[in-house]
N, CA, C, O and CB atoms as a CASP TS submission, in Angstrom:
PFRMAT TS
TARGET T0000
AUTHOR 0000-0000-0000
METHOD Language model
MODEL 1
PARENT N/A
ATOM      1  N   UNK     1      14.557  13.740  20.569  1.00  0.00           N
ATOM      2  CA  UNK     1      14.443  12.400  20.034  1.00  0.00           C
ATOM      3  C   UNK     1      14.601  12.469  18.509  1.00  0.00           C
ATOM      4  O   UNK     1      13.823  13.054  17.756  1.00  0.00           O
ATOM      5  CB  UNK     1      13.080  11.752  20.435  1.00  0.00           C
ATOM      6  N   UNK     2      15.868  11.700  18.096  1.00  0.00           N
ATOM      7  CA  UNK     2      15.695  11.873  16.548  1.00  0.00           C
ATOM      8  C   UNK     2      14.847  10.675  16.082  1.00  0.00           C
ATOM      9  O   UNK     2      14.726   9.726  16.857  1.00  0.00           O
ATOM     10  CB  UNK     2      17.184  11.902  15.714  1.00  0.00           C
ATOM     11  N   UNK     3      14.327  10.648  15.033  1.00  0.00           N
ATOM     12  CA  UNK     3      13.646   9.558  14.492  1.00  0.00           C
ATOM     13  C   UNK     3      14.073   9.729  13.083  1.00  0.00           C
ATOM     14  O   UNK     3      14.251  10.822  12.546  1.00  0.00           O
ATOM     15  CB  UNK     3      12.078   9.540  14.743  1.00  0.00           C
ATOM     16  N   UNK     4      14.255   8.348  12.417  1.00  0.00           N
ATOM     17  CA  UNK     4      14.498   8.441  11.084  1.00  0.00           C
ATOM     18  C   UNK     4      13.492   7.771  10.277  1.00  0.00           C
ATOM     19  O   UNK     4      12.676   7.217  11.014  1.00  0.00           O
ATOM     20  CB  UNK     4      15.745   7.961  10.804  1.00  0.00           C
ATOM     21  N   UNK     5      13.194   7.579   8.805  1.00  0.00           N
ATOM     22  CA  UNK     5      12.261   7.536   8.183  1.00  0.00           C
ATOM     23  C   UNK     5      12.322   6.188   8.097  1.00  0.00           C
ATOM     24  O   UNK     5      11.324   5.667   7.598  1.00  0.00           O
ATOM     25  CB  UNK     5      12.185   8.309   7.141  1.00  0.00           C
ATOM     26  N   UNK     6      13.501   5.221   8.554  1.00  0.00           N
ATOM     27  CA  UNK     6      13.096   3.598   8.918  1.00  0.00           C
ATOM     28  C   UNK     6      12.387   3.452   9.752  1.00  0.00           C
ATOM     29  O   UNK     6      11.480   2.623   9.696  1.00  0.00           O
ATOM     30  CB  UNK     6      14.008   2.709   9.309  1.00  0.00           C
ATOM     31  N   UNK     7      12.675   4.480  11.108  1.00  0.00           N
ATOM     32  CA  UNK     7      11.824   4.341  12.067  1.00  0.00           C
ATOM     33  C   UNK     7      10.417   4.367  11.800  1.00  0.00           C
ATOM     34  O   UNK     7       9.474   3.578  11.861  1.00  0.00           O
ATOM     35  CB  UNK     7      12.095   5.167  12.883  1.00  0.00           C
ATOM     36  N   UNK     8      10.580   5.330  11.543  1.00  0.00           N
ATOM     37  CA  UNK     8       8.858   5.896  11.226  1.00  0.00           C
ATOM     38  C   UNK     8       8.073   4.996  10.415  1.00  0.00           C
ATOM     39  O   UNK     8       6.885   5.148  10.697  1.00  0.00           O
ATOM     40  CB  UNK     8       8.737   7.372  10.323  1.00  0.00           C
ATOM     41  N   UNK     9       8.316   3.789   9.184  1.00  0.00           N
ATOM     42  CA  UNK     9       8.338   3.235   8.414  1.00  0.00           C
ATOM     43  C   UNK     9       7.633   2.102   9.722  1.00  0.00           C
ATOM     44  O   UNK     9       6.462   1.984  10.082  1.00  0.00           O
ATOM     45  CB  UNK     9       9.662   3.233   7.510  1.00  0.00           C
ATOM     46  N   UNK    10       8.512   1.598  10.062  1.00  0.00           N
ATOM     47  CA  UNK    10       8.265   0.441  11.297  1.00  0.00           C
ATOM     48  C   UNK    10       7.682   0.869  12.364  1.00  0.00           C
ATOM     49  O   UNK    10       7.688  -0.097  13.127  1.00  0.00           O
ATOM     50  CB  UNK    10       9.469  -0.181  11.877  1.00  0.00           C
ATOM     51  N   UNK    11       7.003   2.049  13.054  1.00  0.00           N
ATOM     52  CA  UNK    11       6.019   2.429  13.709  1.00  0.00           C
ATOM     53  C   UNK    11       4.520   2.446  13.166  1.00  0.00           C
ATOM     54  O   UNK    11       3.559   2.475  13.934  1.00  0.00           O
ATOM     55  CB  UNK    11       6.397   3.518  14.053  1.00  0.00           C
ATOM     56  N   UNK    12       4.392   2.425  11.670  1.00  0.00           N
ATOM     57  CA  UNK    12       3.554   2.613  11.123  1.00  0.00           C
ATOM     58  C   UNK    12       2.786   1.234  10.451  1.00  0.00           C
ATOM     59  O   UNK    12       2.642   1.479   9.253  1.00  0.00           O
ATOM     60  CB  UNK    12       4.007   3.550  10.418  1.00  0.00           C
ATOM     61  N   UNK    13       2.313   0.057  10.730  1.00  0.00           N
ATOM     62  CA  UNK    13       1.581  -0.839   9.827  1.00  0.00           C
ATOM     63  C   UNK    13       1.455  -0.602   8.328  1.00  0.00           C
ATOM     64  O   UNK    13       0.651   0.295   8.070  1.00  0.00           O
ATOM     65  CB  UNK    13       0.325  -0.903  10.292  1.00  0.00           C
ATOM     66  N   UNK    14       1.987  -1.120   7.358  1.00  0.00           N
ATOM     67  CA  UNK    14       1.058  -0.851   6.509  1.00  0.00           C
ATOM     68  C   UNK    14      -0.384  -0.758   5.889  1.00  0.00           C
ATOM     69  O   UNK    14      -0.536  -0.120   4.847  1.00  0.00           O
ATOM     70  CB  UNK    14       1.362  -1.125   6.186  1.00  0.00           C
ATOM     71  N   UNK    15      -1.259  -1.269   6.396  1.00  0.00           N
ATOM     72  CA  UNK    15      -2.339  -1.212   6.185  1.00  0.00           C
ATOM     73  C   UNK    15      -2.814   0.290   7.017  1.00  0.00           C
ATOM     74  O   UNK    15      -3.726   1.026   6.643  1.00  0.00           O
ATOM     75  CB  UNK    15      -2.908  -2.573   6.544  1.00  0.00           C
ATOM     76  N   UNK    16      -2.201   0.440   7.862  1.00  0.00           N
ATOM     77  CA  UNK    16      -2.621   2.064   8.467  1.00  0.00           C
ATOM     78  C   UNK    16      -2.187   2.932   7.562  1.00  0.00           C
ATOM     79  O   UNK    16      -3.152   3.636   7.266  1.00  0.00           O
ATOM     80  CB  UNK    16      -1.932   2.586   9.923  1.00  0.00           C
ATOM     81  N   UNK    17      -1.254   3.253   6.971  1.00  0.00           N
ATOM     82  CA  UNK    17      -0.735   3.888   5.840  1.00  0.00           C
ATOM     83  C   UNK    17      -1.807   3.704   4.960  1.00  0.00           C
ATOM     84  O   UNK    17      -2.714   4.528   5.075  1.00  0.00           O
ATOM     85  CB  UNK    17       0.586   3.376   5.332  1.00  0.00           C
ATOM     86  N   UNK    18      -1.920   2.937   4.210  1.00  0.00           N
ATOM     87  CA  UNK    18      -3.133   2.669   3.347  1.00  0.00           C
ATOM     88  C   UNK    18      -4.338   3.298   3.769  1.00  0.00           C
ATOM     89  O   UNK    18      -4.648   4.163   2.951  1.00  0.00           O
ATOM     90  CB  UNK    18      -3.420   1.273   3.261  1.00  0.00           C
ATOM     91  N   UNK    19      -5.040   3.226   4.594  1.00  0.00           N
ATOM     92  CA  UNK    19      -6.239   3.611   5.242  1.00  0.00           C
ATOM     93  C   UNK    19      -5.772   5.367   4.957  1.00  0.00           C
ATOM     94  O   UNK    19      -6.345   6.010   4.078  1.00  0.00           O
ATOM     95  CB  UNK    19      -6.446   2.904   7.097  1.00  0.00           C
ATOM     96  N   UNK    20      -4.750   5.943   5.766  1.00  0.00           N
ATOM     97  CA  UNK    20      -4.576   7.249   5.714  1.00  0.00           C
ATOM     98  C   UNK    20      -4.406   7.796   4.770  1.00  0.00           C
ATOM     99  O   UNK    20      -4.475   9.019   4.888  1.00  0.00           O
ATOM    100  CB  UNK    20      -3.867   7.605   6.270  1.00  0.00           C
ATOM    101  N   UNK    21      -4.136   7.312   3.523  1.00  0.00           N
ATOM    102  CA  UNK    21      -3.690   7.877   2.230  1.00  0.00           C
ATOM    103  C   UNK    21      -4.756   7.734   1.794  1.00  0.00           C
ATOM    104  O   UNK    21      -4.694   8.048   0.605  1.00  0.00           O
ATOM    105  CB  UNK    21      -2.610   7.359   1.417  1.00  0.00           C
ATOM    106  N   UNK    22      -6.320   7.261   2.208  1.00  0.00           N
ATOM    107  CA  UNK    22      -7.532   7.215   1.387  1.00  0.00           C
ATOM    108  C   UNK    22      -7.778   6.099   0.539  1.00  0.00           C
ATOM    109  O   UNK    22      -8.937   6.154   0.126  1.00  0.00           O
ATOM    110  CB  UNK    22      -7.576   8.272   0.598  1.00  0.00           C
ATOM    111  N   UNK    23      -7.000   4.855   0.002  1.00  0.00           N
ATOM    112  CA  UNK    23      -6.929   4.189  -1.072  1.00  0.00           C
ATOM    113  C   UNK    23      -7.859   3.210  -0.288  1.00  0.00           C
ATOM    114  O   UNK    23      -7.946   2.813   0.874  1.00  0.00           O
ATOM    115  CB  UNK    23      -5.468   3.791  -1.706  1.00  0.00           C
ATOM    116  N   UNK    24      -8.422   3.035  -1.304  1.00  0.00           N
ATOM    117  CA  UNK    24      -9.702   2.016  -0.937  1.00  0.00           C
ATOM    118  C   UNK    24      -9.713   0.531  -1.103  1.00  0.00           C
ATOM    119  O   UNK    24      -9.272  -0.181  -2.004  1.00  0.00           O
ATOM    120  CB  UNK    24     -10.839   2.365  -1.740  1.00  0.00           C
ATOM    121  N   UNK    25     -10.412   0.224   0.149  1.00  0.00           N
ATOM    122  CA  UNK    25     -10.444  -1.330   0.871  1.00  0.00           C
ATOM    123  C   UNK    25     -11.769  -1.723   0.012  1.00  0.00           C
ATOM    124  O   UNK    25     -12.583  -0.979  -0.536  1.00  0.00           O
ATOM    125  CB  UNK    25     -10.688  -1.426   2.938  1.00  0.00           C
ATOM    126  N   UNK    26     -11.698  -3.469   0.097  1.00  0.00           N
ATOM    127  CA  UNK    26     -12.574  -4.163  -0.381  1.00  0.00           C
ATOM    128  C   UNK    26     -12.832  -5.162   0.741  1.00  0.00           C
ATOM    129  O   UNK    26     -12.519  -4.710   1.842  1.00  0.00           O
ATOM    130  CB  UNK    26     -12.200  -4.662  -1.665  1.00  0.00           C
ATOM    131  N   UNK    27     -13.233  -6.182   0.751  1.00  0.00           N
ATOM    132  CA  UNK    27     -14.205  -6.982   1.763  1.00  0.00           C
ATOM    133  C   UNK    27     -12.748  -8.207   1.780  1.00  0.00           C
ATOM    134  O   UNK    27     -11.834  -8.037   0.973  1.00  0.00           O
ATOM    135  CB  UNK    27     -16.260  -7.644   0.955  1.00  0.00           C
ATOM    136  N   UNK    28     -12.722  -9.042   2.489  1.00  0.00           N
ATOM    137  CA  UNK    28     -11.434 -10.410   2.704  1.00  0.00           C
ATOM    138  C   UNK    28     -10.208  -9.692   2.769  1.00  0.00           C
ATOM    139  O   UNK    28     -10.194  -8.485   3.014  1.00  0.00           O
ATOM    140  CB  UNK    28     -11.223 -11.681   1.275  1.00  0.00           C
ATOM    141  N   UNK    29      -8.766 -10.623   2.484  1.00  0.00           N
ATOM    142  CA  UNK    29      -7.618  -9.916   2.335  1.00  0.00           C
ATOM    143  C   UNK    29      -7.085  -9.409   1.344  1.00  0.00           C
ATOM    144  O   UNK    29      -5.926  -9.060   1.567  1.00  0.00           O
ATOM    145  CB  UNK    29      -6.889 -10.405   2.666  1.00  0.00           C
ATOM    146  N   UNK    30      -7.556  -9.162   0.023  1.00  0.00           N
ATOM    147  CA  UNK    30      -7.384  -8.688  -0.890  1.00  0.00           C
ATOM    148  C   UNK    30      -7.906  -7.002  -1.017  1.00  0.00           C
ATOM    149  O   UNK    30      -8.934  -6.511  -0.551  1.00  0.00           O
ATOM    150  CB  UNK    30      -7.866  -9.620  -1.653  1.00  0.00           C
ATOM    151  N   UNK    31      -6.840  -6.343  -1.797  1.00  0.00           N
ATOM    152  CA  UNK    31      -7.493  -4.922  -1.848  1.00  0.00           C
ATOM    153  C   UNK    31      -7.640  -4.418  -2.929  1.00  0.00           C
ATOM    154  O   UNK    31      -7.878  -5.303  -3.751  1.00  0.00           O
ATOM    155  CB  UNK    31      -6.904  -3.980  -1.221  1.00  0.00           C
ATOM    156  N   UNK    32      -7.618  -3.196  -3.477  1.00  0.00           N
ATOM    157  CA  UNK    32      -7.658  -2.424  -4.845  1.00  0.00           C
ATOM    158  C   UNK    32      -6.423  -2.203  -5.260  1.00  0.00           C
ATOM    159  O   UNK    32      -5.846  -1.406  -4.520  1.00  0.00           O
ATOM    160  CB  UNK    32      -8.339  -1.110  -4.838  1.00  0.00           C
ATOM    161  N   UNK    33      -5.769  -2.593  -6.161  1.00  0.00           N
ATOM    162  CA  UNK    33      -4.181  -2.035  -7.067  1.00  0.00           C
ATOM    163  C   UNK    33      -4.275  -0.298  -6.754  1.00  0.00           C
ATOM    164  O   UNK    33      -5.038   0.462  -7.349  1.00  0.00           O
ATOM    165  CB  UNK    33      -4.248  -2.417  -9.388  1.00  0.00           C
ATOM    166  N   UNK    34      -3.464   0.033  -5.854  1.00  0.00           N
ATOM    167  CA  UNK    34      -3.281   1.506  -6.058  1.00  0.00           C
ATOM    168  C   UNK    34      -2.639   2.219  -7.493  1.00  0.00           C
ATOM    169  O   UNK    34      -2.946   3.384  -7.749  1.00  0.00           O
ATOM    170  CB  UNK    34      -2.377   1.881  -4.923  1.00  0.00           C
ATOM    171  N   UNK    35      -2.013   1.686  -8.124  1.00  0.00           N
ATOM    172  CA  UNK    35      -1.321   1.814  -9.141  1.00  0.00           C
ATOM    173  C   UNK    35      -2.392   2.582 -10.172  1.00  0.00           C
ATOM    174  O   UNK    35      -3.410   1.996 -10.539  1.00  0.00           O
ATOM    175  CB  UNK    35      -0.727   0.421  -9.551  1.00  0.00           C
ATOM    176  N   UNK    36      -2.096   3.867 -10.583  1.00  0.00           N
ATOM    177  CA  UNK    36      -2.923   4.620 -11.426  1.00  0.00           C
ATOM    178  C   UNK    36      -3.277   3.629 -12.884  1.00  0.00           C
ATOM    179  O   UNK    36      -4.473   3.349 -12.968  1.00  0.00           O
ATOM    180  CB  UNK    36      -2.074   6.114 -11.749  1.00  0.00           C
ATOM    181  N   UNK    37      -2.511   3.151 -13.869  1.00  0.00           N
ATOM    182  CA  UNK    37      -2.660   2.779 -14.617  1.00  0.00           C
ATOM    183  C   UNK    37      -3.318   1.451 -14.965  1.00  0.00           C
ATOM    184  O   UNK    37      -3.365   0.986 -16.104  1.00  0.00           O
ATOM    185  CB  UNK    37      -1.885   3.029 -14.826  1.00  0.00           C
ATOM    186  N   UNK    38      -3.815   0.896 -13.883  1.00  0.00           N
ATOM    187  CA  UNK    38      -4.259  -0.369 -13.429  1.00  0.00           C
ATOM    188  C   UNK    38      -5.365  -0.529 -12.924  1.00  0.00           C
ATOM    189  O   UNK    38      -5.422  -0.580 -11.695  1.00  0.00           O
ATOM    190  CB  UNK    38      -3.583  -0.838 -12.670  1.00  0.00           C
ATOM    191  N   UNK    39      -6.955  -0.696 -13.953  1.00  0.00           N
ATOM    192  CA  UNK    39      -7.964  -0.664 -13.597  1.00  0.00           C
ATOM    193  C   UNK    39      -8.131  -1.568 -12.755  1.00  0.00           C
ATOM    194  O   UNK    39      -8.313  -2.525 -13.507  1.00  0.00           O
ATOM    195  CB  UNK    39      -8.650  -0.619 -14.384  1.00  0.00           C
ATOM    196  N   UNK    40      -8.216  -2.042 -11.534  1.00  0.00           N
ATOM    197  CA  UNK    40      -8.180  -3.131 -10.465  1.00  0.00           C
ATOM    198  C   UNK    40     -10.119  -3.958 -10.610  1.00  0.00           C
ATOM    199  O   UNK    40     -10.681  -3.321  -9.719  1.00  0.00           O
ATOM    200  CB  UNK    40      -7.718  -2.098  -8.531  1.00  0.00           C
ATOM    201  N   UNK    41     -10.860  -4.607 -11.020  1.00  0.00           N
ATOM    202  CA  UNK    41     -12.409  -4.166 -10.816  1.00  0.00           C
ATOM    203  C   UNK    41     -12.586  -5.268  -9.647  1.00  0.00           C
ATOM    204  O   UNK    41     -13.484  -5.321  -8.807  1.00  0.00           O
ATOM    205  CB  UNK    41     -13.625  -4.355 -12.371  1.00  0.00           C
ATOM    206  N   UNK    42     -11.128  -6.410  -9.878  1.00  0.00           N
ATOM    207  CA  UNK    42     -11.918  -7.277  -8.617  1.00  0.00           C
ATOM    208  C   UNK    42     -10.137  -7.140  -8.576  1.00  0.00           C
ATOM    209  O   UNK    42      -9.297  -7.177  -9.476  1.00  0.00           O
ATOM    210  CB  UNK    42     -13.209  -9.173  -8.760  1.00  0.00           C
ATOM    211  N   UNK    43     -10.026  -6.954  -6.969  1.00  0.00           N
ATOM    212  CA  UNK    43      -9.405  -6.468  -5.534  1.00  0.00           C
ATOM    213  C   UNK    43      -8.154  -7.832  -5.930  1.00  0.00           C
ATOM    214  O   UNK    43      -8.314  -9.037  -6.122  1.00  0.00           O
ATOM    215  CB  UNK    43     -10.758  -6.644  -3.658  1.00  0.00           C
ATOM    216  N   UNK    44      -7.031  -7.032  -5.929  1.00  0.00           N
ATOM    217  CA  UNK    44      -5.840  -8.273  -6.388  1.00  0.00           C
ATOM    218  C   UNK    44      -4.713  -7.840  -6.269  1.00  0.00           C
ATOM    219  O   UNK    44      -3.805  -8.003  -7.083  1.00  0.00           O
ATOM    220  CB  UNK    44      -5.802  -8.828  -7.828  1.00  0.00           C
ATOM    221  N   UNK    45      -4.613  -6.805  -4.490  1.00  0.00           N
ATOM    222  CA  UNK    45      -3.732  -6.709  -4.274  1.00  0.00           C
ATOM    223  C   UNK    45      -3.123  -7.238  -2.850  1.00  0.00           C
ATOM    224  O   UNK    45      -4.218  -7.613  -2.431  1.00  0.00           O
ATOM    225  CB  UNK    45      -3.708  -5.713  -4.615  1.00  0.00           C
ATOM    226  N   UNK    46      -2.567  -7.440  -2.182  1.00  0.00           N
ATOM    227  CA  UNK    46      -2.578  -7.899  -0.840  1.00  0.00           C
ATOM    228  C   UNK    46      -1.139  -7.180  -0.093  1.00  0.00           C
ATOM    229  O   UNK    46       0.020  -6.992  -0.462  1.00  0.00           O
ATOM    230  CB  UNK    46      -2.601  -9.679  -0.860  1.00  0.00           C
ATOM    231  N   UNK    47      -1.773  -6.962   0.906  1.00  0.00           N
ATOM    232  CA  UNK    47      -1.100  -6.694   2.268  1.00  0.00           C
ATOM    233  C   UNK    47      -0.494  -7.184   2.927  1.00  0.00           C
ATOM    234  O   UNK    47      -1.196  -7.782   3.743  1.00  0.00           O
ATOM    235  CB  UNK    47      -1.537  -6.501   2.972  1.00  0.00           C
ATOM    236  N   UNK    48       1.134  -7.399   3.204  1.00  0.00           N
ATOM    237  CA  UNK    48       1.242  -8.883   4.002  1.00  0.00           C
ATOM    238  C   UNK    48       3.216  -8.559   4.279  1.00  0.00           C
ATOM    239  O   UNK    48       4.030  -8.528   3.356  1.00  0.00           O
ATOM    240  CB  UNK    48       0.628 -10.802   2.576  1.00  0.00           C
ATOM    241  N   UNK    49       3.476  -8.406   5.432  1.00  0.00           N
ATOM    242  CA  UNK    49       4.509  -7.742   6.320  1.00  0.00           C
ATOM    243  C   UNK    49       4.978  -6.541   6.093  1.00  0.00           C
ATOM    244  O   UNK    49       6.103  -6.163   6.418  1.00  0.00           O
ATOM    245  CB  UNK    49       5.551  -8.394   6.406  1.00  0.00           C
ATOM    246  N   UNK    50       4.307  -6.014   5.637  1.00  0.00           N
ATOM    247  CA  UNK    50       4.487  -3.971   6.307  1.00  0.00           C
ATOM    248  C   UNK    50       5.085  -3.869   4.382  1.00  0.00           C
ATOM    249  O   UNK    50       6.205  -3.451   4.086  1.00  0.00           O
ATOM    250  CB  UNK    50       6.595  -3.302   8.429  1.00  0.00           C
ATOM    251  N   UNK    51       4.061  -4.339   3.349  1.00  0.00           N
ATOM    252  CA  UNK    51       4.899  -5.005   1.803  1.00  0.00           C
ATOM    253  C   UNK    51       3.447  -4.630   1.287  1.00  0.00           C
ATOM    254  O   UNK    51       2.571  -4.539   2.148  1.00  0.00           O
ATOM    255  CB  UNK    51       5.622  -7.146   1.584  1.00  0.00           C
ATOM    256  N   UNK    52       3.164  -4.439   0.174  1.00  0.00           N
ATOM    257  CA  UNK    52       2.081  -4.345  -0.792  1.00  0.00           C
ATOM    258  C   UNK    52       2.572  -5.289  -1.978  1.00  0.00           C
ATOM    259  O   UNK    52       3.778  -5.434  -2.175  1.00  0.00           O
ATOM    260  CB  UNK    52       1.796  -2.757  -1.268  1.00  0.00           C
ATOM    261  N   UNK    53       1.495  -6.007  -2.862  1.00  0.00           N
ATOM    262  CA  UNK    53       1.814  -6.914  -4.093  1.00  0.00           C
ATOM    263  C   UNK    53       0.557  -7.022  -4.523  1.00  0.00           C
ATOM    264  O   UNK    53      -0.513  -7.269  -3.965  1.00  0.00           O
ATOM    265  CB  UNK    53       2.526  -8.352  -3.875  1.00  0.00           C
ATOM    266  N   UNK    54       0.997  -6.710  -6.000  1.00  0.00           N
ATOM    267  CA  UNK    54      -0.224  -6.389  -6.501  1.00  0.00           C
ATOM    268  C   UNK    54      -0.009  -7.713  -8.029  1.00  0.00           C
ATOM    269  O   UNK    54       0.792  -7.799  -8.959  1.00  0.00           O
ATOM    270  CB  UNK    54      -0.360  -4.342  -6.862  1.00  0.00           C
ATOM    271  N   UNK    55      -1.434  -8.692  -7.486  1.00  0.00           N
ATOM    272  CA  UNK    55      -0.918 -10.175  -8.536  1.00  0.00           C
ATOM    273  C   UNK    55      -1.487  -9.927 -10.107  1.00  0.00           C
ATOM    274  O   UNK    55      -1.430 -10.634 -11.113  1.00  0.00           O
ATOM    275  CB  UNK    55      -1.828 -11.973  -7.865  1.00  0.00           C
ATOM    276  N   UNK    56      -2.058  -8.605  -9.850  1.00  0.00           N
ATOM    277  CA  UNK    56      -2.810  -8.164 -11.107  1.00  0.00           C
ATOM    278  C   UNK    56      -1.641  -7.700 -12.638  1.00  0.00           C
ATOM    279  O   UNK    56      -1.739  -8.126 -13.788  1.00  0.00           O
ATOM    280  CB  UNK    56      -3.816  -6.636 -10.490  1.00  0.00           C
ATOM    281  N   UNK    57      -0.831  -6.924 -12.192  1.00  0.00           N
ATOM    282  CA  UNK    57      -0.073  -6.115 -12.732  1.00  0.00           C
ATOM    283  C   UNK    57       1.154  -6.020 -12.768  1.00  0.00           C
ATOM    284  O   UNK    57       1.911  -5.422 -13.533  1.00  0.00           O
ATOM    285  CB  UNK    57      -0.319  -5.337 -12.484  1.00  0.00           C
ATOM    286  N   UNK    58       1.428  -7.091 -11.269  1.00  0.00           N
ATOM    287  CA  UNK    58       2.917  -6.725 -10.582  1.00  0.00           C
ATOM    288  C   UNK    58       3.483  -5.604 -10.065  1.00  0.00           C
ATOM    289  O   UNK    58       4.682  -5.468 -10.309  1.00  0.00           O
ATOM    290  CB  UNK    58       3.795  -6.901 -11.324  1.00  0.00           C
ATOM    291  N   UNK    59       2.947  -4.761  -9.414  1.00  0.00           N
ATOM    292  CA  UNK    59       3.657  -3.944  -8.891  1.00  0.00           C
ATOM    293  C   UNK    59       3.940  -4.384  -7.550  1.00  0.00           C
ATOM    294  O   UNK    59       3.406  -5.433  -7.189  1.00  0.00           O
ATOM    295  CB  UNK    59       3.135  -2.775  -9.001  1.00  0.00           C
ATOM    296  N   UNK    60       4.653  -3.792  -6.787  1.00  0.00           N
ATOM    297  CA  UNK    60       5.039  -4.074  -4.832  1.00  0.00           C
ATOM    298  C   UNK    60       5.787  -3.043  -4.410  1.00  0.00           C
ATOM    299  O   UNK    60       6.415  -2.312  -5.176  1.00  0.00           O
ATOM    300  CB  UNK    60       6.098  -5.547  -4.305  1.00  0.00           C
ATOM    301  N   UNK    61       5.762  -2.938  -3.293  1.00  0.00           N
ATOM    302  CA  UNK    61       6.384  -2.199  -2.762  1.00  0.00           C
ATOM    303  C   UNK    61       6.700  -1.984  -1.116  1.00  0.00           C
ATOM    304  O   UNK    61       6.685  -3.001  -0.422  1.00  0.00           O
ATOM    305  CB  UNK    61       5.923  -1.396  -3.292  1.00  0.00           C
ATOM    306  N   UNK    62       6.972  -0.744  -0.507  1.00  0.00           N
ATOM    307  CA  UNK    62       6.783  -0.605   0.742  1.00  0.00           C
ATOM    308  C   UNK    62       6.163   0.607   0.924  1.00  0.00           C
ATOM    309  O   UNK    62       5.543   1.106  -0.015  1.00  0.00           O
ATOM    310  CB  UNK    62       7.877  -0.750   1.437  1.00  0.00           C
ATOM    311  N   UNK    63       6.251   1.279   2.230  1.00  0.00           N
ATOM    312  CA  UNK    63       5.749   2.424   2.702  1.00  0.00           C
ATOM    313  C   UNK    63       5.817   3.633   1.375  1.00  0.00           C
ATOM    314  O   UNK    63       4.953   4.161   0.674  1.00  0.00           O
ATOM    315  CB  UNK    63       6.643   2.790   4.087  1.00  0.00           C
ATOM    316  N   UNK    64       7.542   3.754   1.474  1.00  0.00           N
ATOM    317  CA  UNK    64       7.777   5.156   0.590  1.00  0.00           C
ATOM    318  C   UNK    64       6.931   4.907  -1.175  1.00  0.00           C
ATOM    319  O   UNK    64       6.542   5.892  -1.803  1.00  0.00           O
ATOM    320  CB  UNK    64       9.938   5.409   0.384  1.00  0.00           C
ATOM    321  N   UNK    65       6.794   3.643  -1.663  1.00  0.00           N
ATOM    322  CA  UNK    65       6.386   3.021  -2.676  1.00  0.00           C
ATOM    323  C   UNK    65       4.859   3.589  -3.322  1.00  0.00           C
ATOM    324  O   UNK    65       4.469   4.180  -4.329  1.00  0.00           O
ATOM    325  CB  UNK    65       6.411   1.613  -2.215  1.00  0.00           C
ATOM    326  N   UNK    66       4.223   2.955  -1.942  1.00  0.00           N
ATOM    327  CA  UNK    66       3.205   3.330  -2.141  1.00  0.00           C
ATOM    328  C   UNK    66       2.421   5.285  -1.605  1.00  0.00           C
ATOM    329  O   UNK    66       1.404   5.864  -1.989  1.00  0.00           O
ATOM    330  CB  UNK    66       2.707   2.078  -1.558  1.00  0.00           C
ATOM    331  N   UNK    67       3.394   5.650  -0.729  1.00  0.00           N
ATOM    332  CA  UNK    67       3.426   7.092  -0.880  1.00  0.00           C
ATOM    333  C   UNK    67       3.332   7.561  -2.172  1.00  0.00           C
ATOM    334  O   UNK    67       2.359   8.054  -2.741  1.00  0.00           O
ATOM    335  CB  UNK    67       4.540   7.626  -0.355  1.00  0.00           C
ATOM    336  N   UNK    68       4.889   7.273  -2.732  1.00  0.00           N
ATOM    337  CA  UNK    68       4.853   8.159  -3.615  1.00  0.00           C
ATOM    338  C   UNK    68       3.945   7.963  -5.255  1.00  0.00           C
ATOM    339  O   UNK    68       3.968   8.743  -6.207  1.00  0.00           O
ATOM    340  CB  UNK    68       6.270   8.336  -3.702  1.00  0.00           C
ATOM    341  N   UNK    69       3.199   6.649  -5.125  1.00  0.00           N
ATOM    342  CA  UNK    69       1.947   6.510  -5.727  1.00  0.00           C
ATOM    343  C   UNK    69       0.784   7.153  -6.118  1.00  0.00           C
ATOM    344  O   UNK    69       0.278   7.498  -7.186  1.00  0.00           O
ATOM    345  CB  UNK    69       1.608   5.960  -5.293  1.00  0.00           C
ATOM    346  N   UNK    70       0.370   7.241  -4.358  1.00  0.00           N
ATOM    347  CA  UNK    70      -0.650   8.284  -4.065  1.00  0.00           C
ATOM    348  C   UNK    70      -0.495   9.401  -4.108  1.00  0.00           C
ATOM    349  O   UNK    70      -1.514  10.010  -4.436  1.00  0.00           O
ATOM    350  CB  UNK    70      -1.097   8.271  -3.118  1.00  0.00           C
ATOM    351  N   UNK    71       0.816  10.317  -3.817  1.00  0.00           N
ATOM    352  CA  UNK    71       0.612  11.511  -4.165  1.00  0.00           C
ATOM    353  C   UNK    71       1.120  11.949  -5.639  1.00  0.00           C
ATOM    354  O   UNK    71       1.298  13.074  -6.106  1.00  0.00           O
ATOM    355  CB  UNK    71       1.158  12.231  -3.159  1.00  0.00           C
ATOM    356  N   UNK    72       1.225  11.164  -5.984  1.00  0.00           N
ATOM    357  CA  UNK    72       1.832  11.327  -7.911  1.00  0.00           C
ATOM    358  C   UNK    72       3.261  11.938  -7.809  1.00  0.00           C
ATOM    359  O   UNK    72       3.911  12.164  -8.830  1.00  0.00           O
ATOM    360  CB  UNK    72       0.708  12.730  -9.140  1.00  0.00           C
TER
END
C-alpha cells in the first residue's frame, strides 16, 4: 500500500496532530499560538478544517506548518 503525505495529512484531524505534538489546549474553541515568538497568554488561535489561524499574530497553516513549528 503506498500512501502519500496528502494522504496521511487527510487521515489525520488536525486537532489530533496538535494533541500529539504536545502543544497545549485551553478550555472553548480557541487554543495557544504555537508560534515560538508569540507570547499567546489568552488562547487566540483556532482550529477549523484540518487549518490552524492564529488572530493574535497571523500566522496559519496546515499539518506540515505546524510540524515544522514544533520541531524547530
Amino acid at each position: 500500500m503506498n500512501v502519500s503525505l496528502t494522504d496521511l495529512k487527510d487521515m489525520m484531524d488536525i486537532r489530533d496532530l496538535w494533541s500529539r505534538l504536545g502543544l497545549e489546549h485551553s478550555r472553548g474553541r480557541k487554543v495557544r499560538c504555537p508560534t515560538p515568538e508569540h507570547e499567546d497568554r489568552n488562547p487566540s488561535c483556532e482550529l477549523k478544517n484540518n487549518r490552524w489561524r492564529c488572530f493574535g499574530c497571523g500566522a496559519y497553516g496546515d499539518h506540515y506548518d505546524l510540524i515544522q513549528l514544533a520541531t524547530g
